[in-house]
Backbone as numpy.savetxt, mean C-alpha at the origin, in Angstrom:
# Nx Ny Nz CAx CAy CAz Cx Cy Cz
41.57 31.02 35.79 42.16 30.82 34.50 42.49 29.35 34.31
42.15 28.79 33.08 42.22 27.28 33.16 43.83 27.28 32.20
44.30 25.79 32.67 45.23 25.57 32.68 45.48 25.19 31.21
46.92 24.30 30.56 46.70 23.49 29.24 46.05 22.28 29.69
46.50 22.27 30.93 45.09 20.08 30.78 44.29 20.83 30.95
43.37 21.68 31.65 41.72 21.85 31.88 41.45 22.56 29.82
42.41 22.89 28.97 41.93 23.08 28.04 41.82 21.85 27.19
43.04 21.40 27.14 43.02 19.64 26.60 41.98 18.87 26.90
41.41 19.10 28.52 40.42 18.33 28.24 38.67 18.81 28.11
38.95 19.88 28.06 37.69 20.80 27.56 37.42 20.35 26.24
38.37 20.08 25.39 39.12 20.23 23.97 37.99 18.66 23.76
39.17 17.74 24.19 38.32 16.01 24.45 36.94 15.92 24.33
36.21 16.29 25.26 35.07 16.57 25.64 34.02 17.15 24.59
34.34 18.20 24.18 33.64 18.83 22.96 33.98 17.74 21.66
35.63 17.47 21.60 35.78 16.44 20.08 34.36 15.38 20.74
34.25 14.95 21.44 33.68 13.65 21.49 31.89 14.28 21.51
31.73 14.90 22.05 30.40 15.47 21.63 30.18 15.22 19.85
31.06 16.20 19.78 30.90 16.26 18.19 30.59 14.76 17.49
31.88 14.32 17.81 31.79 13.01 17.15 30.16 11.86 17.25
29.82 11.85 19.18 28.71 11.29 19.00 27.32 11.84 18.50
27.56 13.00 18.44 26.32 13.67 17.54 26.34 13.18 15.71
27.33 13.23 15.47 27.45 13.32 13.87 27.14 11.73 13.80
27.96 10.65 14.48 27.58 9.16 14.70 25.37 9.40 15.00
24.96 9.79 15.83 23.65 9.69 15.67 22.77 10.53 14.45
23.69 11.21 13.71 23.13 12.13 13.60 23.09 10.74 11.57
24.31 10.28 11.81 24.08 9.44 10.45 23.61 8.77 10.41
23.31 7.91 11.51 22.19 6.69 12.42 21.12 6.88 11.92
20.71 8.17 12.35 19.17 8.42 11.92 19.14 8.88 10.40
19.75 8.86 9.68 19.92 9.32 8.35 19.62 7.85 7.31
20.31 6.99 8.30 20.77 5.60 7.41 19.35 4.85 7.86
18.83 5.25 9.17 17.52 4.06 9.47 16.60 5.30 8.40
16.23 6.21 8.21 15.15 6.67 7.93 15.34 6.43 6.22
16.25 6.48 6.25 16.73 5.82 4.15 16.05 4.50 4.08
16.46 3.43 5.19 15.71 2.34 5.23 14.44 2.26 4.50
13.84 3.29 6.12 12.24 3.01 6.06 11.85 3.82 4.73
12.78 4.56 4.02 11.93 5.03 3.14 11.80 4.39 1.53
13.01 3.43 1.57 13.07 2.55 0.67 12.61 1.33 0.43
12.04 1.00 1.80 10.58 -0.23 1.46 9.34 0.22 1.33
9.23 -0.19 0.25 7.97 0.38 0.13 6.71 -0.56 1.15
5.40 -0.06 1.22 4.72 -0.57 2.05 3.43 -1.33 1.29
2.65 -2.24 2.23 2.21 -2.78 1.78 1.02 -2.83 0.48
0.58 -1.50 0.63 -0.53 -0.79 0.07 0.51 -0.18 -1.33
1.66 0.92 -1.29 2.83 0.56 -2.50 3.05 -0.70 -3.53
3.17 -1.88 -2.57 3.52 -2.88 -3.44 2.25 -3.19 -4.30
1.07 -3.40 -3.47 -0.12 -3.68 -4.45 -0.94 -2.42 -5.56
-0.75 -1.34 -5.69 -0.36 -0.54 -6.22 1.07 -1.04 -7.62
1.73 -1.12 -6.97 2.35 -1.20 -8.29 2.71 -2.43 -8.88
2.13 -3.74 -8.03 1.12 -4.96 -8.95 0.11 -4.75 -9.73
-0.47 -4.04 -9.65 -1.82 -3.52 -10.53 -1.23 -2.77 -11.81
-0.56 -1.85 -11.34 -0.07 -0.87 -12.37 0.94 -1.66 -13.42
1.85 -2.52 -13.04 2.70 -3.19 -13.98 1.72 -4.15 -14.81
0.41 -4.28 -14.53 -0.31 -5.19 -15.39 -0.95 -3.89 -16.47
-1.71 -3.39 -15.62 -2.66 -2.22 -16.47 -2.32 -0.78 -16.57
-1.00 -0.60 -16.13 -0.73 1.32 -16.53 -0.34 1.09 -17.66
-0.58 2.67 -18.73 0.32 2.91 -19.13 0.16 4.68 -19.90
0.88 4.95 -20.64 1.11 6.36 -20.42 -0.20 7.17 -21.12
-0.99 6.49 -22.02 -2.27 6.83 -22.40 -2.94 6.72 -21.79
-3.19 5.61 -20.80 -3.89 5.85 -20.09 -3.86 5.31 -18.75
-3.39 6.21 -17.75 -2.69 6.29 -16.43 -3.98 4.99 -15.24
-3.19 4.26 -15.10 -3.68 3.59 -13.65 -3.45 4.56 -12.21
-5.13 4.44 -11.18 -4.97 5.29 -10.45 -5.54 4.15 -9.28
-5.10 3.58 -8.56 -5.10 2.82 -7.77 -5.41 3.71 -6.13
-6.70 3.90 -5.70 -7.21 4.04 -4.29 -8.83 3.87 -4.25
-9.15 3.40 -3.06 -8.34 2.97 -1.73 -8.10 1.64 -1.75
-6.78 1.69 -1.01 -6.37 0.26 -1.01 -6.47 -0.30 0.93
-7.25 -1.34 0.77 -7.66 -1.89 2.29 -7.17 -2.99 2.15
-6.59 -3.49 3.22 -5.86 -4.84 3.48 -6.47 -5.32 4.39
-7.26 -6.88 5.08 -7.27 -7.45 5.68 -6.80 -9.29 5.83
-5.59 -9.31 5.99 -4.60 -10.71 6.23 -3.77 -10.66 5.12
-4.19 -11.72 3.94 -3.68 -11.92 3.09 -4.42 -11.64 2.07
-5.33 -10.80 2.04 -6.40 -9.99 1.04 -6.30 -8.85 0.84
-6.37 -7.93 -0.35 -7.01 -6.61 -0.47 -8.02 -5.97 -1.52
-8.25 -5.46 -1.16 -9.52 -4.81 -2.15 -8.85 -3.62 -2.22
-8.88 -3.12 -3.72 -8.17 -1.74 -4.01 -9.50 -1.57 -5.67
-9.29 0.13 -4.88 -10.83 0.62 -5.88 -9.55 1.18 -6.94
-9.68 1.05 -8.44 -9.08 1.59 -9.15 -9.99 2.50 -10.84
-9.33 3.63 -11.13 -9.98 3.93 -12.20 -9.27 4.64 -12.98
-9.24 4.42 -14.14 -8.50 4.56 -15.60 -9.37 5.41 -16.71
-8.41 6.37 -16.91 -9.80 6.92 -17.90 -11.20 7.75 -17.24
-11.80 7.00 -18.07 -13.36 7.94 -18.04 -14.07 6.00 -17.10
-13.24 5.07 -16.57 -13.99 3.61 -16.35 -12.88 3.18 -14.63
-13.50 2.67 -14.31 -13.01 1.99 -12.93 -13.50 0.61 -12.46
-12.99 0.28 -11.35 -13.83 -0.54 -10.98 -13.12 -1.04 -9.85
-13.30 -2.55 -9.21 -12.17 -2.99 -7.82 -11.67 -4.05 -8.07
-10.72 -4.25 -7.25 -9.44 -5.56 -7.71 -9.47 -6.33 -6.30
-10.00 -7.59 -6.26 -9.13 -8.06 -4.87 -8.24 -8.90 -5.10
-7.02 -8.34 -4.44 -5.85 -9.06 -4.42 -5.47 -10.26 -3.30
-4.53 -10.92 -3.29 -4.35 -11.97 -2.71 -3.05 -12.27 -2.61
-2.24 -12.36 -1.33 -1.04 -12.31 -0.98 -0.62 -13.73 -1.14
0.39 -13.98 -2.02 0.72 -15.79 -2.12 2.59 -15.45 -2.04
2.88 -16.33 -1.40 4.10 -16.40 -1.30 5.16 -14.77 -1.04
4.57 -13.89 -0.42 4.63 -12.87 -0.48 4.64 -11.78 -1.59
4.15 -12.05 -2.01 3.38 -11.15 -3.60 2.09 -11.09 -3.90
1.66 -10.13 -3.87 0.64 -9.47 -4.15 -0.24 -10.13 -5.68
-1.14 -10.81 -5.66 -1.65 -11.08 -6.90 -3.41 -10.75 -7.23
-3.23 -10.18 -8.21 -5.22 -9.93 -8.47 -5.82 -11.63 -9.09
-6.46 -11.59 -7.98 -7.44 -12.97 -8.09 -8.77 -12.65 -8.24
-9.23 -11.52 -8.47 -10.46 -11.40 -9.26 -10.72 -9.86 -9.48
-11.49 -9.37 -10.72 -11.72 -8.02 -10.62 -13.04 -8.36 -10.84
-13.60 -6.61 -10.49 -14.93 -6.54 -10.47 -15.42 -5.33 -10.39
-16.49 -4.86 -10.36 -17.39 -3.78 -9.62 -17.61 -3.53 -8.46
-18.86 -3.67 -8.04 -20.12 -3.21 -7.01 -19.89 -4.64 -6.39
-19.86 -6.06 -7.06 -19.95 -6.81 -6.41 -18.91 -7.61 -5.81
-17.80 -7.26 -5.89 -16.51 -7.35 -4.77 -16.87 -6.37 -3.65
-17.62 -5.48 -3.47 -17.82 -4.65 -2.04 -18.58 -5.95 -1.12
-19.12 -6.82 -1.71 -19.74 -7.84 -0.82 -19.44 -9.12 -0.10
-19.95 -9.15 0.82 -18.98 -10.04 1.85 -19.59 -11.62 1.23
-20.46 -11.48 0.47 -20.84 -13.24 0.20 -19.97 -13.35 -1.00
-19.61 -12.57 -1.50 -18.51 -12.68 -2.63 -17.44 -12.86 -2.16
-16.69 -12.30 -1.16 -15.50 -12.73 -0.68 -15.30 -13.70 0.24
-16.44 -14.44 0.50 -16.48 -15.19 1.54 -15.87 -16.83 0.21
-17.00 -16.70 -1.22 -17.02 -17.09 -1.90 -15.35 -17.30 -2.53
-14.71 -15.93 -2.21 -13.43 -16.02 -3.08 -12.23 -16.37 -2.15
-12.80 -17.01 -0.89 -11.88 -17.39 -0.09 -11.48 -16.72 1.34
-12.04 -15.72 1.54 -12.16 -15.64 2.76 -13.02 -15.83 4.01
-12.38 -15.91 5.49 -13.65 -16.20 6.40 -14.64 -14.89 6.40
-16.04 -15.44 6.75 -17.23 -14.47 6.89 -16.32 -13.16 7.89
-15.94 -13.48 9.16 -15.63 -12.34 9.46 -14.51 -11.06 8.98
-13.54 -11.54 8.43 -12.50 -11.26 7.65 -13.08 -10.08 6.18
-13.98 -10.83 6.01 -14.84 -10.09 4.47 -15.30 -8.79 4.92
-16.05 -9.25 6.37 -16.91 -8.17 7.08 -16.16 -6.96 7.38
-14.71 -7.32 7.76 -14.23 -6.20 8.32 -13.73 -5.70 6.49
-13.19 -6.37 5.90 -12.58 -5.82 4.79 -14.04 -4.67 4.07
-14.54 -5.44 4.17 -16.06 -4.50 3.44 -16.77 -3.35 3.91
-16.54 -3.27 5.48 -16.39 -2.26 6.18 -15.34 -1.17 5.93
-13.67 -1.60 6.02 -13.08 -1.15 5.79 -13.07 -0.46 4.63
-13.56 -1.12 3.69 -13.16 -0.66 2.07 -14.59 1.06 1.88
-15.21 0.27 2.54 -16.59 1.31 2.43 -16.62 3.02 3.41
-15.57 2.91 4.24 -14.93 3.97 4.94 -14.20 4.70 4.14
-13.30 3.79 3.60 -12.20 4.14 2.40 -12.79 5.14 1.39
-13.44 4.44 0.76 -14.36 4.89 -0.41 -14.83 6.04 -0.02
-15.91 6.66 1.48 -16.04 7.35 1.43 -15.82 8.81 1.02
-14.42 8.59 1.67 -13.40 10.23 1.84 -12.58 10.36 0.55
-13.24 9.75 -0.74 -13.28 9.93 -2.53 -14.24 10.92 -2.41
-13.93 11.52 -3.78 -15.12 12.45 -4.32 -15.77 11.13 -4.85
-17.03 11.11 -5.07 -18.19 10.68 -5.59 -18.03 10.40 -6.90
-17.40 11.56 -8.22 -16.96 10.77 -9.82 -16.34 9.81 -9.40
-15.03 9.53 -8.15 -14.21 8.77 -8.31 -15.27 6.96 -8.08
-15.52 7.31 -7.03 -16.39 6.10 -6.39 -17.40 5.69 -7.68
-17.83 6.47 -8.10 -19.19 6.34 -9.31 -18.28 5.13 -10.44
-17.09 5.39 -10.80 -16.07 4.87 -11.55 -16.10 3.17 -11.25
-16.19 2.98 -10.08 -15.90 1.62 -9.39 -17.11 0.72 -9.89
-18.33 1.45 -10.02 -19.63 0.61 -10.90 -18.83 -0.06 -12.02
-18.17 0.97 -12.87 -18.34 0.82 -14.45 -17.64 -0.78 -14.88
-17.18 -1.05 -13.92 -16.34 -2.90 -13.83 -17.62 -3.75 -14.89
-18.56 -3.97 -14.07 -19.50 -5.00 -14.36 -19.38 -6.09 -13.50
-19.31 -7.00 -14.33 -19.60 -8.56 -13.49 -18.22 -9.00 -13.17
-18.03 -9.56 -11.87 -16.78 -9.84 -11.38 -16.02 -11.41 -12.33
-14.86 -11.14 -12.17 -14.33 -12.06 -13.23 -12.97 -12.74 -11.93
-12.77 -13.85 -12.08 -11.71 -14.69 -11.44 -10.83 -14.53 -12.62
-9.64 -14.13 -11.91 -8.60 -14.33 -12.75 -7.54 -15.18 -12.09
-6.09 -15.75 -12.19 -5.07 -16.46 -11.88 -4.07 -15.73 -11.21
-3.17 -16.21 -10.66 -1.57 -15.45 -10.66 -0.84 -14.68 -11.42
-1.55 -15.11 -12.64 -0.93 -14.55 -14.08 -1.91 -13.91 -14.66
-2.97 -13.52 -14.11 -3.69 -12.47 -14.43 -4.47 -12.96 -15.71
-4.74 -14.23 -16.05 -5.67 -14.66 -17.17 -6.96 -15.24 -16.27
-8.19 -15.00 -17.28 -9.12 -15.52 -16.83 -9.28 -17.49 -16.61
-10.22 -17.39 -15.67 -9.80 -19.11 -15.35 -10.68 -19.69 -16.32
């Protein structure tokens, strides 16, 4: 039969359980709020695109988005028309420095728009994996661009 100290400190023992459970238990509550409130990198450029070209008539649909350094290529399509955006990370912001079609999938084009040959290679690889695991209307969409156009920071043609 336990005594009043062996209950007192039975008592202790359990308070402090409790306590360090509920302490981890908010820990992990408060880091996972964190991570869920930055958005990520592929998010942010996504909704650089969209604050230029969504809107409620007619919805911006931004995938796939491939990142290699300070570049991305993101296939987007609006409507019944699509096409691809490569973006360009400056000062940590996401900016479209040129849109296009068929011919942003190519590495002499991006080599052209500032990146190294190998860098393009993997991005063009990457992007073409991406693309795959689309249905086919979606990808078909990415033609309808045309001829690639340089645009600025501010999204006007140069």
């Amino acid at each position: 039969m336990k005594n009043a100290s062996q209950h007192r400190q039975t008592f202790k023992v359990t308070l402090h359980s409790l306590f360090f459970t509920m302490a981890l238990f908010i820990l992990f509550a408060m880091l996972t709020g964190v991570a869920r409130a930055t958005p990520s990198e592929a998010d942010r450029i996504s909704h650089a695109m969209e604050a230029i070209w969504n809107s409620p008539e007619a919805p911006l649909v931004v995938e796939p988005i491939v990142i290699e350094g300070d570049y991305a290529l993101a296939g987007w399509t609006q409507l019944a028309r699509g096409g691809r955006a490569l973006l360009k990370s400056r000062h940590g912001q996401w900016n479209v420095h040129m849109c296009g079609g068929d011919g942003l999938n190519d590495v002499e084009t991006l080599t052209m728009a500032g990146m190294s040959a190998e860098a393009a290679e993997r991005l063009v690889k990457n992007t073409s994996e991406a693309e795959a695991k689309l249905p086919a209307g979606v990808t078909a969409k990415f033609s309808t661009f045309g001829d690639n156009m340089v645009v600025d920071h501010n999204h006007q043609p140069d």
